[in-house]
C-alpha positions in Angstrom: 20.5 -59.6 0.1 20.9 -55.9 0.9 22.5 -55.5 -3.0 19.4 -57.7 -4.6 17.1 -55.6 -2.9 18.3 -52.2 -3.3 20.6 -52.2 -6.4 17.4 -50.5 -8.7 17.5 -48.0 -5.5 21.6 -47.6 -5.7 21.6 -47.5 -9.6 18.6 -44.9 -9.8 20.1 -42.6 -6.9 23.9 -42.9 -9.2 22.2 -41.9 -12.6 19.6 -39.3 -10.2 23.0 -37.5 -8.9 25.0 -37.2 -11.9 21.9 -35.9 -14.1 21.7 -33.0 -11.1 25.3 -32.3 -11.5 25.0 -31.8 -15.4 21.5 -29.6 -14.9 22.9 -27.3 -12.3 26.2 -28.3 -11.1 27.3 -29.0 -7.4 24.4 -26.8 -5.9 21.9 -29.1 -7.9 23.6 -32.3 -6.4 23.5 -30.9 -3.0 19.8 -30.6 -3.2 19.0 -33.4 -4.8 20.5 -35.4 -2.1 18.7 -33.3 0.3 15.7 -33.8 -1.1 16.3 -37.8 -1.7 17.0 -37.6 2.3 13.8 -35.6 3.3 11.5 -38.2 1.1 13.2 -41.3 2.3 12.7 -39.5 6.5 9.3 -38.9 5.3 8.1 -41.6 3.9 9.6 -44.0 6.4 6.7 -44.6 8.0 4.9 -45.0 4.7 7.1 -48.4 3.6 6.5 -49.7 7.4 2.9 -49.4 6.5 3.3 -50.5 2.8 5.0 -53.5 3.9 2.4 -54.6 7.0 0.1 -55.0 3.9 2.5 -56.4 1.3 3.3 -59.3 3.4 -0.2 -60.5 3.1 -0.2 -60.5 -0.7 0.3 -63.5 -3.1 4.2 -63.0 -5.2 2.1 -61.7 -8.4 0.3 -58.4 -6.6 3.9 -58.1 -4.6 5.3 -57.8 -8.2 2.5 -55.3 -9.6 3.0 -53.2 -6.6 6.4 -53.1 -7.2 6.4 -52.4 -11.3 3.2 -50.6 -12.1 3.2 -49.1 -8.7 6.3 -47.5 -8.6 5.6 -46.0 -12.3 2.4 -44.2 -10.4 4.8 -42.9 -7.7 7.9 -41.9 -9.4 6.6 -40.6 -12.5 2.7 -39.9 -11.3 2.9 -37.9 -7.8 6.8 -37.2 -8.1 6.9 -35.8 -11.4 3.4 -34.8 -12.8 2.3 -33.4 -9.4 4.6 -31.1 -8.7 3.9 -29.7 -12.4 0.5 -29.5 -11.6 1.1 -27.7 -8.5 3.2 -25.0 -10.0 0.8 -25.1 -13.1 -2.5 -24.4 -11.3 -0.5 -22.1 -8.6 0.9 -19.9 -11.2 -1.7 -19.7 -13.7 0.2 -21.7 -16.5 -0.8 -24.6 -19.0 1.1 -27.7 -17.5 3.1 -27.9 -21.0 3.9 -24.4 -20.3 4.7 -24.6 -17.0 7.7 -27.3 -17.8 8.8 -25.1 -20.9 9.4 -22.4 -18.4 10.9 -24.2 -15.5 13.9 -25.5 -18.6 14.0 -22.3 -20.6 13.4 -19.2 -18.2 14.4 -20.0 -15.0 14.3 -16.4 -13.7 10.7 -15.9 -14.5 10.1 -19.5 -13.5 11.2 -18.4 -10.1 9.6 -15.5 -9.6 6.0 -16.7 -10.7 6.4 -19.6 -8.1 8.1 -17.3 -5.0 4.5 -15.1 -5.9 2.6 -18.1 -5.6 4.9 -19.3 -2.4 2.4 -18.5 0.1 -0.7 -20.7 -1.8 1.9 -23.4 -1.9 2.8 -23.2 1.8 -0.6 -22.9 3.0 -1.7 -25.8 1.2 0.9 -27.8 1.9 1.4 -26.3 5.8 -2.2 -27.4 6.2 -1.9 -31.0 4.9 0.8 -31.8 6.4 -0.4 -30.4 9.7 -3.3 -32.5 9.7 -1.3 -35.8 9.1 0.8 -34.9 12.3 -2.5 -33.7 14.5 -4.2 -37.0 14.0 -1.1 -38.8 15.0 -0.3 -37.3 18.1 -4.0 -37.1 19.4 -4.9 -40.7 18.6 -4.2 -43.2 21.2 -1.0 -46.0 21.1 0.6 -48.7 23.0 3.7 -47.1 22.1 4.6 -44.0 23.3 7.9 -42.5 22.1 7.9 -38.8 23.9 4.9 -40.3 26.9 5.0 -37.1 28.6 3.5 -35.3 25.6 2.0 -38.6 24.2 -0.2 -39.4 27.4 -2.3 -36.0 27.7 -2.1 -35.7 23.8 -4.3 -38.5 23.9 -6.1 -37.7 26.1 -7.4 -34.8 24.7 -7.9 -36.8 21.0 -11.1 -38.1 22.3 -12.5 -34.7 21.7 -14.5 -35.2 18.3 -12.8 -33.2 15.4 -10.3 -31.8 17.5 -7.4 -31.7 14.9 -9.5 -29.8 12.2 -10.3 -27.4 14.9 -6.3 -26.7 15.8 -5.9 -26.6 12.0 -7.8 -24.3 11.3 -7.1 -21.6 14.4 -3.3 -22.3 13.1 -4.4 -21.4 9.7 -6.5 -18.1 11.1 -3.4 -16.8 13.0 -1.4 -17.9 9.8 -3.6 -15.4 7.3 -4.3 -13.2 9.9 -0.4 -12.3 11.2 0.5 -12.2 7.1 -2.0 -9.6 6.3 -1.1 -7.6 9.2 2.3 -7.6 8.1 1.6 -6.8 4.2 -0.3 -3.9 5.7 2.5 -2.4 7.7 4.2 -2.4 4.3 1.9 -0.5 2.3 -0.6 -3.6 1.9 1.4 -4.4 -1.5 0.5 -7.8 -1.0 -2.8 -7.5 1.3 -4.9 -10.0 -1.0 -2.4 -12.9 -0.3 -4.1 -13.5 3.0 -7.3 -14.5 1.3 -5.4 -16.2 -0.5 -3.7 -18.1 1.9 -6.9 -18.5 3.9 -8.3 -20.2 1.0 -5.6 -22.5 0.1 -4.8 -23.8 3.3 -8.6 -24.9 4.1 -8.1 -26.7 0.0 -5.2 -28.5 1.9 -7.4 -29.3 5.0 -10.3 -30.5 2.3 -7.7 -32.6 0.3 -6.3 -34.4 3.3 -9.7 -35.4 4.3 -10.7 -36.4 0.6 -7.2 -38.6 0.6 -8.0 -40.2 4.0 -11.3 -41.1 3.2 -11.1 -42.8 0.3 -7.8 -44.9 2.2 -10.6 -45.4 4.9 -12.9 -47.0 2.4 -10.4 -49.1 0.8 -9.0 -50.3 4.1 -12.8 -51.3 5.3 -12.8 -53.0 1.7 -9.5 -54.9 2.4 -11.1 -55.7 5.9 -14.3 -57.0 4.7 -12.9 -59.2 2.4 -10.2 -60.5 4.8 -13.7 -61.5 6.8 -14.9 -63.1 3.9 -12.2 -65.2 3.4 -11.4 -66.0 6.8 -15.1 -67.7 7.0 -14.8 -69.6 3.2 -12.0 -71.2 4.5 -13.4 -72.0 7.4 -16.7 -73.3 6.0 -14.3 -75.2 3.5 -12.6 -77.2 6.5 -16.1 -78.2 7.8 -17.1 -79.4 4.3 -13.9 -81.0 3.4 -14.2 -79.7 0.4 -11.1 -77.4 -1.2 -10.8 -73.5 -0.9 -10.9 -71.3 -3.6 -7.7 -69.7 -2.4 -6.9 -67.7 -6.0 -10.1 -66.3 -6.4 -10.5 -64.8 -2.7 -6.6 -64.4 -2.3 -7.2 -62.3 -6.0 -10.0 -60.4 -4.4 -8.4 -59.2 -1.8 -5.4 -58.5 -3.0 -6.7 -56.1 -5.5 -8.4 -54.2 -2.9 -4.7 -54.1 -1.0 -2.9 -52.7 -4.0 -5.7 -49.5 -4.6 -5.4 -49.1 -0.5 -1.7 -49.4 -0.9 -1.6 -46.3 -4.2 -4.1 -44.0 -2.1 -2.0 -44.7 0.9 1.2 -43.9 -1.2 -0.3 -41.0 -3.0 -1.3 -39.7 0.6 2.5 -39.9 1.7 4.0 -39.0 -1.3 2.0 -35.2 -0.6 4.5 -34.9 2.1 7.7 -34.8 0.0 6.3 -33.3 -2.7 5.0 -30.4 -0.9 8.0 -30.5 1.6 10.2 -30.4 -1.4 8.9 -26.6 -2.0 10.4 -25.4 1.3 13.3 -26.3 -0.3 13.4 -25.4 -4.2 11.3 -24.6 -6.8 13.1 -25.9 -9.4 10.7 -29.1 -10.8 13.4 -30.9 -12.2 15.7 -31.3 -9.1 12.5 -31.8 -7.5 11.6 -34.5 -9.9 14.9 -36.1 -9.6 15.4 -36.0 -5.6 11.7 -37.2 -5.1 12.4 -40.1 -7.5 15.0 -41.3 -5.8 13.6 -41.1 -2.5 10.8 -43.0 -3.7 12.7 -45.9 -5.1 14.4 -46.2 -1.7 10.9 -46.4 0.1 9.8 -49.0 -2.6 13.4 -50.8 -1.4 12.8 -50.5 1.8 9.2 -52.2 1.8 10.5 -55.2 0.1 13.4 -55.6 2.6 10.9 -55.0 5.9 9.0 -57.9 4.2 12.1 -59.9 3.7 13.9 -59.7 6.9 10.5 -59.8 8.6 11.7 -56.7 11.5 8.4 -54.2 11.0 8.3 -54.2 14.4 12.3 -54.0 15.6 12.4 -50.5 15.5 8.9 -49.1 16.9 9.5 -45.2 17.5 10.4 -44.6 13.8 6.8 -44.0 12.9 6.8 -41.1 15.8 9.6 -39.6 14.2 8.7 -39.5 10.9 5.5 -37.9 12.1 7.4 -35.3 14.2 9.1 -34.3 11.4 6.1 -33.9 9.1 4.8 -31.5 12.2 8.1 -29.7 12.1 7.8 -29.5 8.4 4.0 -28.4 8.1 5.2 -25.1 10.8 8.0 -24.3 8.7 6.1 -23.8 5.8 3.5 -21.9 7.0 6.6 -19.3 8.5 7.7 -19.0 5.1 4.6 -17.6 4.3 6.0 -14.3 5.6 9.8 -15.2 6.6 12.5 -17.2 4.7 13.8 -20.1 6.1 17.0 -21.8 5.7 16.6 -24.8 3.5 19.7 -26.5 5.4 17.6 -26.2 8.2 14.3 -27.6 6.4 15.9 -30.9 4.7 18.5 -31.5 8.3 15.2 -31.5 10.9 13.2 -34.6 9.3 16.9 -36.3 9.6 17.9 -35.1 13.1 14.1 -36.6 14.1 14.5 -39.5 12.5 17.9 -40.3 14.0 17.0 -39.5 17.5 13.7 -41.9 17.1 16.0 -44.8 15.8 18.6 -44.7 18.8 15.8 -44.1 21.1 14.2 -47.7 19.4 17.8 -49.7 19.5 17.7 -48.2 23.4 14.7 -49.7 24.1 15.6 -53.1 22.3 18.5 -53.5 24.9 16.4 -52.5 27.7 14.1 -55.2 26.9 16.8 -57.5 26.3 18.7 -57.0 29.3 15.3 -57.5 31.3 14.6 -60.9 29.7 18.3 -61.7 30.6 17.7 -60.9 34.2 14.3 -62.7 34.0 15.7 -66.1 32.5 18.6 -65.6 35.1 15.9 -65.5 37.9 14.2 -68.6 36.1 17.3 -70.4 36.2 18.8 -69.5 39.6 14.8 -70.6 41.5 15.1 -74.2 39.1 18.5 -74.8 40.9 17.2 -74.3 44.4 
């Protein structure tokens, strides 16, 4: 089971690894498997999601999801974005751009570590915003309840997490230019830059949820839609059109499910920049990642346990928070990228033990409560 379902994902990550040790030697593999790590911590979340609404789709849009789907997220957002980023960051034609990132590496470098601080403060501010409207939106599941509980609370205050977005962003620019200015203000323009940037991240992230807010009302309508045919078809006797509406609907799942994907997919793509710059080890450890989340949906849908291990989703979130601070400190400081790549994985861990500990718990209380059940039977 476990082989069927992931063998593209083990095949992919061998070919993935061994390219990265002929591009750049053992550095290159170390980073690549970093960066395979930080997508697949990332994007956890994203293949619980993904596979909530796979489940409900007939086995020919579960096989278009998972053939033309994975072509838009390994190859689209994992390999063409990141181009595009350093492209439109650093002034270069896309073509360019790649020609550079093979041929000069040195200048390569040094026209993406100048355009480092649009990067982080686009990708800071995105990824910030992801976290903000987790934590302040309300759950039956708390993982952390005594920062969950008056998080919530204060979520009920309209707009609140663009607000805190954009104070963090103030203090961001405004702490940067300070500090260019106290050496020489070489670099004083950066902080408009910055400013800017980061509120294009805060606009992207609300252009990327709202369009996954009008295909999920899509998928919802027609869900309604069928729900009453089939109803009015039992009345009637007559047969249901299950193809057409199941057809319907599913088409509407798999444009929710690539806006959704392209949504998450920011998150290691922009993560990846707090820990190279280098496209192609980029593309490679992003790729892989991505094949594992694809992997991962088909086997929550499988084994039928979305729901086995419910702080996950918190974690993952936690560590796109963590992620989003750290890359608006490297605006101004440089960060360990050990330290970037091992915090998403520390999160992560801690949110899956704290999910099998609450599995026993519940388990040893039903125990106790069928105990109970038995033990007032007998008297």
């Amino acid at each position: 089971m476990v082989l069927k379902t992931f063998g593209w994902s083990f095949a992919v990550t061998a070919l993935g690894l061994v390219a990265a040790v002929l591009f750049g030697g053992w550095t290159a593999f170390g980073i690549v498997a970093i960066l395979s790590v930080l997508e697949i911590s990332l994007s956890f979340d994203n293949a619980v999601v993904n596979a909530g609404i796979l489940k409900k789709m007939n086995a020919f849009w579960q096989k278009i999801f998972l053939t033309i789907g994975i072509l838009i997220a390994v190859f689209g957002m994992r390999l063409v974005f990141p181009v595009v980023i350093v492209a439109v960051s650093a002034q270069l034609g896309p073509i360019e751009a790649v020609d550079l990132a093979l041929s000069d590496k040195d200048r390569y470098q040094e026209l993406v570590t100048d355009a480092h601080p649009a990067i982080a403060a686009f990708g800071g501010m995105f990824l910030l915003m992801i976290f903000l409207d987790f934590i302040f939106e309300d759950r039956d599941i708390k993982w952390l309840g005594w920062l969950e509980r008056p998080l919530a609370k204060l979520g009920k205050i309209d707009m609140l997490s663009v607000c805190i977005a954009l104070i963090i962003l103030l203090i961001s620019a405004m702490t940067f230019a300070t500090n260019a200015h106290q050496h020489g203000g070489a670099h004083v323009d950066k902080a408009e830059t910055v400013l800017l940037s980061g509120i294009a991240g805060l606009i992207t992230y609300m252009i990327v949820g709202g369009l996954s807010g009008f295909f999920e009302d899509k998928l919802e309508e027609e869900e309604e839609r069928e729900h009453e045919a089939e109803e009015k078809a039992e009345r009637s006797g007559k047969p249901r059109t299950v193809v057409a509406m199941a057809g319907k609907a599913a088409f509407f799942m798999f444009l929710y499910l690539e806006v959704l994907d392209a949504s998450f997919s920011f998150d290691g793509v922009i993560g990846a920049f707090a820990i190279t710059n280098d496209i192609v080890l980029m593309a490679l450890g992003l790729g892989i990642g991505a094949m594992y989340v694809r992997s991962l949906t088909v086997y929550l849908v499988r084994q039928g346990t979305l729901d086995e291990y419910v702080y996950l989703e918190h974690g993952a979130h936690y560590a796109i928070g963590a992620l989003a601070l750290i890359l608006l400190v490297t605006i101004q400081y440089e960060i360990h990228e050990l330290i970037t790549g091992s915090i998403g994985v520390i999160l992560i861990g801690w949110s899956f033990l704290s999910s099998v500990r609450r599995n026993k718990r519940l388990a040893a209380a039903e125990g106790n409560a069928d105990d109970k059940t038995e033990v007032t039977s007998g008297v």
